[in-house]
DSSP file (Angstrom, degrees, kcal/mol; ACC not computed):
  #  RESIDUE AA STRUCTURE BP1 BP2  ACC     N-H-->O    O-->H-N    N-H-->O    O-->H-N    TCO  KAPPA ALPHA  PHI   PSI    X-CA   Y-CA   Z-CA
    1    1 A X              0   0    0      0, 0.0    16,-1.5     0, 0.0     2,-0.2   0.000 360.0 360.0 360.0 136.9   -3.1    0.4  -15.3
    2    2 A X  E     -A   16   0A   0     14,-0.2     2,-0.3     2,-0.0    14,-0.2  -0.595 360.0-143.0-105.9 170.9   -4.5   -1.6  -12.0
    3    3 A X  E     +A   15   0A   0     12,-1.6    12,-1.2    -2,-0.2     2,-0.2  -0.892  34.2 175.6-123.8 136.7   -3.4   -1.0   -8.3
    4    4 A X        -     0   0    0     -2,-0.3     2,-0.3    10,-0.2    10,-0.2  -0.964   9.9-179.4-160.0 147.8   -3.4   -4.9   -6.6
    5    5 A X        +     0   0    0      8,-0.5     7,-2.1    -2,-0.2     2,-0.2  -0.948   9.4 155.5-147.9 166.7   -2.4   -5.9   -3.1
    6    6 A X  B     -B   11   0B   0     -2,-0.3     5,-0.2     5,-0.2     2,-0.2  -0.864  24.0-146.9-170.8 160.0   -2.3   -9.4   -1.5
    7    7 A X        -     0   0    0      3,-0.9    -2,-0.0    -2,-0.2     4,-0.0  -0.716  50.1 -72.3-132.3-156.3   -0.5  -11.0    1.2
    8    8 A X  S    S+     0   0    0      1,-0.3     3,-0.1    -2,-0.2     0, 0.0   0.878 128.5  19.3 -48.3 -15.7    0.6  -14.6    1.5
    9    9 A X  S    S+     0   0    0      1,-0.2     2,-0.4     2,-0.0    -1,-0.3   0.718 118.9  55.3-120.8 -30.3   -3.1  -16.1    2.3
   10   10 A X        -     0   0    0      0, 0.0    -3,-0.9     0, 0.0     2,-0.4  -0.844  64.5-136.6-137.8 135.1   -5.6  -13.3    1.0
   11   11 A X  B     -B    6   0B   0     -2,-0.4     2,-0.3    -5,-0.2    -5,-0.2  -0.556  30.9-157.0 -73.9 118.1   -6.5  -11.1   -2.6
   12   12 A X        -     0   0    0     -7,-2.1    23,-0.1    -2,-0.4    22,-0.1  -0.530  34.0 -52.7 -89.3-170.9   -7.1   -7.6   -2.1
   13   13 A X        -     0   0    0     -2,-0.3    -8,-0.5    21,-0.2     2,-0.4  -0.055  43.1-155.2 -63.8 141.0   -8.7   -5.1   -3.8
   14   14 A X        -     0   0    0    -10,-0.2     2,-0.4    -3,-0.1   -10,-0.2  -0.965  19.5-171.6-125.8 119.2   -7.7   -4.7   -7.6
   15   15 A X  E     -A    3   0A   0    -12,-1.2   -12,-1.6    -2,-0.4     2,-0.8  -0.898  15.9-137.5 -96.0 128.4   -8.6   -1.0   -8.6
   16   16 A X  E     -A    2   0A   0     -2,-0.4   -14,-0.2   -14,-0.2   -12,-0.0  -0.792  17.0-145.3 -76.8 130.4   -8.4    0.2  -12.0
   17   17 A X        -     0   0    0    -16,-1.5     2,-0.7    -2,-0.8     5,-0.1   0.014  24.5-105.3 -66.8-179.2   -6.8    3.8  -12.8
   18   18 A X        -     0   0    0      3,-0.2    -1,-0.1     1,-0.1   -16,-0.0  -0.908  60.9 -63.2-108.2 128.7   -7.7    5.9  -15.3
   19   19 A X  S    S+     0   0    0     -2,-0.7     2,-0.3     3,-0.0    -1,-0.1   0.147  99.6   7.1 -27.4 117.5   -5.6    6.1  -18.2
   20   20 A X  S    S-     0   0    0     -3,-0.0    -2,-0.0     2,-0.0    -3,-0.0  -0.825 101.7  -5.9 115.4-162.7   -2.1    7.4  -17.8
   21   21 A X        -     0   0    0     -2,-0.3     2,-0.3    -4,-0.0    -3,-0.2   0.037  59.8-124.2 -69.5-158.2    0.2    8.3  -14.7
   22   22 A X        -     0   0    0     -5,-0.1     2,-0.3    -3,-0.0    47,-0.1  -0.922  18.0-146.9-149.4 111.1   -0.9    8.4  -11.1
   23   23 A X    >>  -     0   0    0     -2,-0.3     3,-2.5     1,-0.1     4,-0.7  -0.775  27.9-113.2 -94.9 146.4   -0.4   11.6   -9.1
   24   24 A X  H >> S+     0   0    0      1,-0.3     3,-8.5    -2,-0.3     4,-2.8   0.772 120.5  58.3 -42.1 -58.7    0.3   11.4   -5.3
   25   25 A X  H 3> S+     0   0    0      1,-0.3     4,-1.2     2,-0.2    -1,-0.3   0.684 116.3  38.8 -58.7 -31.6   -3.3   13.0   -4.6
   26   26 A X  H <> S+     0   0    0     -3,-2.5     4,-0.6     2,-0.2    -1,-0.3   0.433 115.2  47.3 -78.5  -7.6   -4.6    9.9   -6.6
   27   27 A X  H <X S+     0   0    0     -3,-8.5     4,-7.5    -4,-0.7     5,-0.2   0.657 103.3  60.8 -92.8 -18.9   -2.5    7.5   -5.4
   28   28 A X  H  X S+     0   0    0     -4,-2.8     4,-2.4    -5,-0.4    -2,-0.2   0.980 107.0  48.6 -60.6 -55.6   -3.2    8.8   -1.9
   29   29 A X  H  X S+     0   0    0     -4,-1.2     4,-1.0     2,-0.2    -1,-0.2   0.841 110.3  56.4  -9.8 -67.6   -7.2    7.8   -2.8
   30   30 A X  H >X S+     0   0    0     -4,-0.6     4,-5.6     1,-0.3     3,-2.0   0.978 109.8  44.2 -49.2 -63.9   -5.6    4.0   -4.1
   31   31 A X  H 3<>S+     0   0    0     -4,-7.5     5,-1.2     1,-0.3    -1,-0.3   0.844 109.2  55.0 -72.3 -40.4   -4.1    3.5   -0.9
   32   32 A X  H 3<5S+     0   0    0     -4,-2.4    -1,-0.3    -5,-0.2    -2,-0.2   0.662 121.8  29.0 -28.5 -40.5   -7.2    4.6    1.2
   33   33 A X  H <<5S+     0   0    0     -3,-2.0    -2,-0.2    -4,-1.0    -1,-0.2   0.742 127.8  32.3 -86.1 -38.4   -9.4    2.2   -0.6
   34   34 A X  T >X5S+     0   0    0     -4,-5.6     3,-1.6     2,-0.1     4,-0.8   0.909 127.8  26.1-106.4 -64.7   -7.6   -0.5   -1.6
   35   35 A X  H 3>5S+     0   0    0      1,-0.3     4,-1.3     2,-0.2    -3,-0.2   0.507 119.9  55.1 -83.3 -21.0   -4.7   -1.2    1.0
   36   36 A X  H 34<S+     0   0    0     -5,-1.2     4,-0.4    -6,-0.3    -1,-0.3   0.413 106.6  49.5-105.0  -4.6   -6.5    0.5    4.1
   37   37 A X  H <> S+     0   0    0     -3,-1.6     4,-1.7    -6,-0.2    -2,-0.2   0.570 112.8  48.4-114.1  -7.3   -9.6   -1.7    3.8
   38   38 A X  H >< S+     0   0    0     -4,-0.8     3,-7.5     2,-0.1     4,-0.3   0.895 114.8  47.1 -36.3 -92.0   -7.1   -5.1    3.6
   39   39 A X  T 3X>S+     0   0    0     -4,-1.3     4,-1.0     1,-0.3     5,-0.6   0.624 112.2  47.2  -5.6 -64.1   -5.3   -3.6    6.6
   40   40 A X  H 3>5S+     0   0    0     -4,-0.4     4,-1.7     1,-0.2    -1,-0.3   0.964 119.7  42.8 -61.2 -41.9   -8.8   -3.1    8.2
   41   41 A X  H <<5S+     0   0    0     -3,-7.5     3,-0.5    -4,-1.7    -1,-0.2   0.987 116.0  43.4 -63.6 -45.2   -9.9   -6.9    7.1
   42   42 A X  H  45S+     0   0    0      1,-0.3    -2,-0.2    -4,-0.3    -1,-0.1   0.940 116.7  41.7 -77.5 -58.1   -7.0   -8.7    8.0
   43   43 A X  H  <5S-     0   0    0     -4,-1.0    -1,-0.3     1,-0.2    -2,-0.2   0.550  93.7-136.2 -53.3 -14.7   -6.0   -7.1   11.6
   44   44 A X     << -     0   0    0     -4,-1.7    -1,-0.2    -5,-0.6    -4,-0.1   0.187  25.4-168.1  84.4 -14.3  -10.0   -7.3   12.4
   45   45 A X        +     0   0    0     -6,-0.2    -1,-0.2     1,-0.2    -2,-0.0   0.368  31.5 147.2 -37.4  94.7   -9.3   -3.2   14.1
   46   46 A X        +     0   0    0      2,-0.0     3,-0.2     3,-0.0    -1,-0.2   0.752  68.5  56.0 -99.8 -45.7  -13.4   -3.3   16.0
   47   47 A X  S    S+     0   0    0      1,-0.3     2,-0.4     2,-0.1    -2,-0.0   0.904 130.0   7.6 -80.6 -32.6  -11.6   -0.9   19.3
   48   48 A X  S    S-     0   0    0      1,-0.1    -1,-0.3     3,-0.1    -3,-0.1  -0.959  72.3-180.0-156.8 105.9  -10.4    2.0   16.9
   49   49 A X  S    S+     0   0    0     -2,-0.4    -1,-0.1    -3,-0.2    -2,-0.1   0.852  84.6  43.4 -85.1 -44.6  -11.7    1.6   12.9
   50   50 A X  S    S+     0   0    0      2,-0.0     2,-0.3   -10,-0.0    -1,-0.2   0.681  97.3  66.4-101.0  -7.9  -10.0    4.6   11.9
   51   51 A X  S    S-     0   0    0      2,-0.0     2,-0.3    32,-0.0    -3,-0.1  -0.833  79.0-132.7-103.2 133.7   -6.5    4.7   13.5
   52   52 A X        -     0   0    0     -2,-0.3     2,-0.5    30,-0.3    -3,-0.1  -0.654  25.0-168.5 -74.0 128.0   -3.9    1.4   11.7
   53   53 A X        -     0   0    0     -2,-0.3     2,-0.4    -5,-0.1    -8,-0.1  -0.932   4.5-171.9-119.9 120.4   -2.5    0.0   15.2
   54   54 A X        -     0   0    0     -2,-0.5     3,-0.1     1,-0.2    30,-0.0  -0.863  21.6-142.3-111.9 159.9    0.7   -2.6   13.9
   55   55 A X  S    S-     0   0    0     -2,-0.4     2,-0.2     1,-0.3    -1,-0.2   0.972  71.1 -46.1 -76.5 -45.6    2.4   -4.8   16.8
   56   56 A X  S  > S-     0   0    0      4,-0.0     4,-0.8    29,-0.0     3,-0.3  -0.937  77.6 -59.8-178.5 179.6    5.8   -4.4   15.2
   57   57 A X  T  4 S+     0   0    0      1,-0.3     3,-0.3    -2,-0.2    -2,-0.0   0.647 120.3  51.6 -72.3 -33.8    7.6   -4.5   11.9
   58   58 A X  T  4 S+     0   0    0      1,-0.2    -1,-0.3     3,-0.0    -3,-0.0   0.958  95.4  70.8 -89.1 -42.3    6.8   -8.4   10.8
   59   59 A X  T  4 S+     0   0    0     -3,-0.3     2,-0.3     1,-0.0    -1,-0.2   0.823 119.8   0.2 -51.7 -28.9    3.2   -8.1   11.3
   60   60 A X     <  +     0   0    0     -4,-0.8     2,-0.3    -3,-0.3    25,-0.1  -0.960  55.4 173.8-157.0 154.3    3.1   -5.9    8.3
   61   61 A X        -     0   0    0     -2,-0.3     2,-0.4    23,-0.1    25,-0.2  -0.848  28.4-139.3 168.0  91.8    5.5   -4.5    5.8
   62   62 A X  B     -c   86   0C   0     23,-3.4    25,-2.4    -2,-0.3     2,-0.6  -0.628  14.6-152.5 -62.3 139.0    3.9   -2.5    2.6
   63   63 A X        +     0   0    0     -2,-0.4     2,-0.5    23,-0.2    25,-0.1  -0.887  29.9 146.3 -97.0 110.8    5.6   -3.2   -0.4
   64   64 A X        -     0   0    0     -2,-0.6    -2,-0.0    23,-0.1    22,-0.0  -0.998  37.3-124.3-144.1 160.8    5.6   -0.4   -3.3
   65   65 A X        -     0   0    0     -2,-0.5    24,-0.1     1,-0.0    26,-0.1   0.020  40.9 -85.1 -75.7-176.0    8.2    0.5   -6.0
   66   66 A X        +     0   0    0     24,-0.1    26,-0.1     4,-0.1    -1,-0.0   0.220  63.0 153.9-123.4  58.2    9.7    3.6   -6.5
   67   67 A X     >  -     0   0    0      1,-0.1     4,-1.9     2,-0.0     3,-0.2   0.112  56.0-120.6 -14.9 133.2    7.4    4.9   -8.5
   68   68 A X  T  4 S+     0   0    0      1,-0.2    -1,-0.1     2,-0.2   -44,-0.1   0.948 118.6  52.2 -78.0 -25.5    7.6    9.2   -8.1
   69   69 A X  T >4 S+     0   0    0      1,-0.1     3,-0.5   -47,-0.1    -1,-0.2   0.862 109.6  47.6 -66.9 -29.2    3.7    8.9   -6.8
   70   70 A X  T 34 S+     0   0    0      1,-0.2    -2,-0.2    -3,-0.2    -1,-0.1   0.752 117.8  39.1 -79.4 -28.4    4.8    6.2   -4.3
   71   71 A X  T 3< S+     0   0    0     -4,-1.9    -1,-0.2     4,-0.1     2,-0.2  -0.094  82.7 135.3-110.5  49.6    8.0    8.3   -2.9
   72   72 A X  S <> S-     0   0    0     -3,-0.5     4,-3.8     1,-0.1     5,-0.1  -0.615  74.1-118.4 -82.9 152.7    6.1   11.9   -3.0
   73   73 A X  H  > S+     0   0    0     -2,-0.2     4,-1.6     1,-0.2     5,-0.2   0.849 116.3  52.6 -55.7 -55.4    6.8   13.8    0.4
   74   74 A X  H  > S+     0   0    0      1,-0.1     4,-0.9     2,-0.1    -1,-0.2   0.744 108.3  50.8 -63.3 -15.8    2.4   13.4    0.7
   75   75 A X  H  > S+     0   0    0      2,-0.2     4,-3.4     3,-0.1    -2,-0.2   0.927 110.2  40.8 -83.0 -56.8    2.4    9.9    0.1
   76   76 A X  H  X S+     0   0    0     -4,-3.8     4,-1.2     2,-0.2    -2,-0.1   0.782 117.9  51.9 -79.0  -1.8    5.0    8.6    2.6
   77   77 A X  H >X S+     0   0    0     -4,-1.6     3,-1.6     2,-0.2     4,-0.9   0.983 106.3  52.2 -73.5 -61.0    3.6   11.1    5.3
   78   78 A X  H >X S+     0   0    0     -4,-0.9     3,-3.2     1,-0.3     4,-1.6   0.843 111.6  46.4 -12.5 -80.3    0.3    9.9    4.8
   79   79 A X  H 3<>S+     0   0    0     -4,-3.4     5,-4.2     1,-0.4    -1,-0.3   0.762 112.1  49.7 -62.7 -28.0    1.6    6.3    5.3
   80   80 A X  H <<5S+     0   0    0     -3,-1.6    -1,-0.4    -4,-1.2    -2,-0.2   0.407 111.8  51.0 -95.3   7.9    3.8    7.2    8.7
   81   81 A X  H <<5S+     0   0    0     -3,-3.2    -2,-0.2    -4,-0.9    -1,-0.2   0.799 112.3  43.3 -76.8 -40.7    0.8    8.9   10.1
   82   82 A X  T  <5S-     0   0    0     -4,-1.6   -30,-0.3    -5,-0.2    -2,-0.2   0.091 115.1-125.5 -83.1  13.2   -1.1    6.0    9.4
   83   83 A X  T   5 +     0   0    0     -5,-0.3     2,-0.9     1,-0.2    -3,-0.2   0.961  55.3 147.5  19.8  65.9    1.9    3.6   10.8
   84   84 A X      < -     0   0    0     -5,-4.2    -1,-0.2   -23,-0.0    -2,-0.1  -0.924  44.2-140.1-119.4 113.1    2.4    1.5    7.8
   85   85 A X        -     0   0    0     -2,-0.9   -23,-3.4   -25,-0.1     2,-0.4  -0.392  17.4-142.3 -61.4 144.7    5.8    0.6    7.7
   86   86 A X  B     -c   62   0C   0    -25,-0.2   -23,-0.2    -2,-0.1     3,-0.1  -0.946  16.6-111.3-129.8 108.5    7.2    0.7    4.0
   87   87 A X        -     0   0    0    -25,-2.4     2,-0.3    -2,-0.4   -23,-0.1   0.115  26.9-118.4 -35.0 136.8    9.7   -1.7    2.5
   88   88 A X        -     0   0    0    -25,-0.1     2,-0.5     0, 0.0    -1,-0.1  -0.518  40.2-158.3 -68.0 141.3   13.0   -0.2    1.7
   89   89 A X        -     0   0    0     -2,-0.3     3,-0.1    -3,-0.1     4,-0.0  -0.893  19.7-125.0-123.6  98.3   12.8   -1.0   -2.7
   90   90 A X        -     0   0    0     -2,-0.5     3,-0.3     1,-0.1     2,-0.1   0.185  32.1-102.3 -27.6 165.8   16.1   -1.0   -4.1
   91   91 A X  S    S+     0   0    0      1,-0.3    -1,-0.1   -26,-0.1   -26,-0.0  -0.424  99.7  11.4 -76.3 150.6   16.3    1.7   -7.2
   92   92 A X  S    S+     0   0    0      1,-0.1    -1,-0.3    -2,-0.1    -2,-0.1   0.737  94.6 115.5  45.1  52.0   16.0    0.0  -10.8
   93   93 A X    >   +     0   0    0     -3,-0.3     3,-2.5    -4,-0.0    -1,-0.1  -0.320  25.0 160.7-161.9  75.8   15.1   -3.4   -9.8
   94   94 A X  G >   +     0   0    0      1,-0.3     3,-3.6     2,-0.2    -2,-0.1   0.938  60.1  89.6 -57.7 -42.0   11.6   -4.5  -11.0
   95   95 A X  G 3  S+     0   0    0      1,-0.3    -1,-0.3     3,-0.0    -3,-0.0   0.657  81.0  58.4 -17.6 -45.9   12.4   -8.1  -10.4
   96   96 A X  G <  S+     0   0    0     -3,-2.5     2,-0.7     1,-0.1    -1,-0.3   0.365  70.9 109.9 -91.2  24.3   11.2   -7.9   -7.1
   97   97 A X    <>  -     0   0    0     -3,-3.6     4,-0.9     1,-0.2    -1,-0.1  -0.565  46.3-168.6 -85.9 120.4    7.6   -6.8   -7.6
   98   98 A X  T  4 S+     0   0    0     -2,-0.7    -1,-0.2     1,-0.2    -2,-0.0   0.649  76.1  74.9 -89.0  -5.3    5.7   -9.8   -6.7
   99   99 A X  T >4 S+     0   0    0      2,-0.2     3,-3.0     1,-0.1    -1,-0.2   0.960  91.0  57.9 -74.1 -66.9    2.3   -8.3   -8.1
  100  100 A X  T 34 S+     0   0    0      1,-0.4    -2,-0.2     2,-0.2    -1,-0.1   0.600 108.0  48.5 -37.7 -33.6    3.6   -8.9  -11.9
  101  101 A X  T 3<        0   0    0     -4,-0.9    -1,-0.4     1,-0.2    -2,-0.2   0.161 360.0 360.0 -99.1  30.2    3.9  -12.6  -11.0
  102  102 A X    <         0   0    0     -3,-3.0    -2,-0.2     0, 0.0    -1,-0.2   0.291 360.0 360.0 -91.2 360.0    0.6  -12.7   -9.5
């Protein structure tokens, strides 16, 4: 299993997992590495490295499914601490995960 994130212009990190599920406390890790050092590239952050600052809802929009590691209680606090706003992901509808057609 990989973790991959991209937005419309630029490749992020592709992690590979370790064989098997993904538990929040590991997913918490993924997103720390791979999605928080996008974040860091694309928004340039120089005044404040460690705090995510977004201007407003279109500047960024995380994408995840609803994995049970992506909608753990630790996960989505983690992410509203950090202010990364999180698509709303319909139930039962893989279609729209746009990493499988990348």
């Amino acid at each position: 299993m990989v973790w991959a994130c991209f937005t419309g212009d630029r490749l992020g990190p592709l992690i590979v997992c370790d064989d098997g599920g993904i538990r929040a406390d590991e997913y918490d890790d993924i997103i720390y590495d791979g999605l928080f050092s996008l974040v860091d590239d694309i928004l340039q952050l120089r005044e404040q490295p460690e705090t995510i600052q977004i201007e407003d809802d279109i500047t960024f929009l995380f994408m995840q499914d609803n994995a049970p590691c992506h909608k753990s209680t630790c996960i989505l606090e983690f992410l509203a601490e950090n202010c990364i706003p999180i698509m709303d992901w319909p139930s039962q509808l893989p279609d729209l995960n746009p990493i499988e057609n990348l």
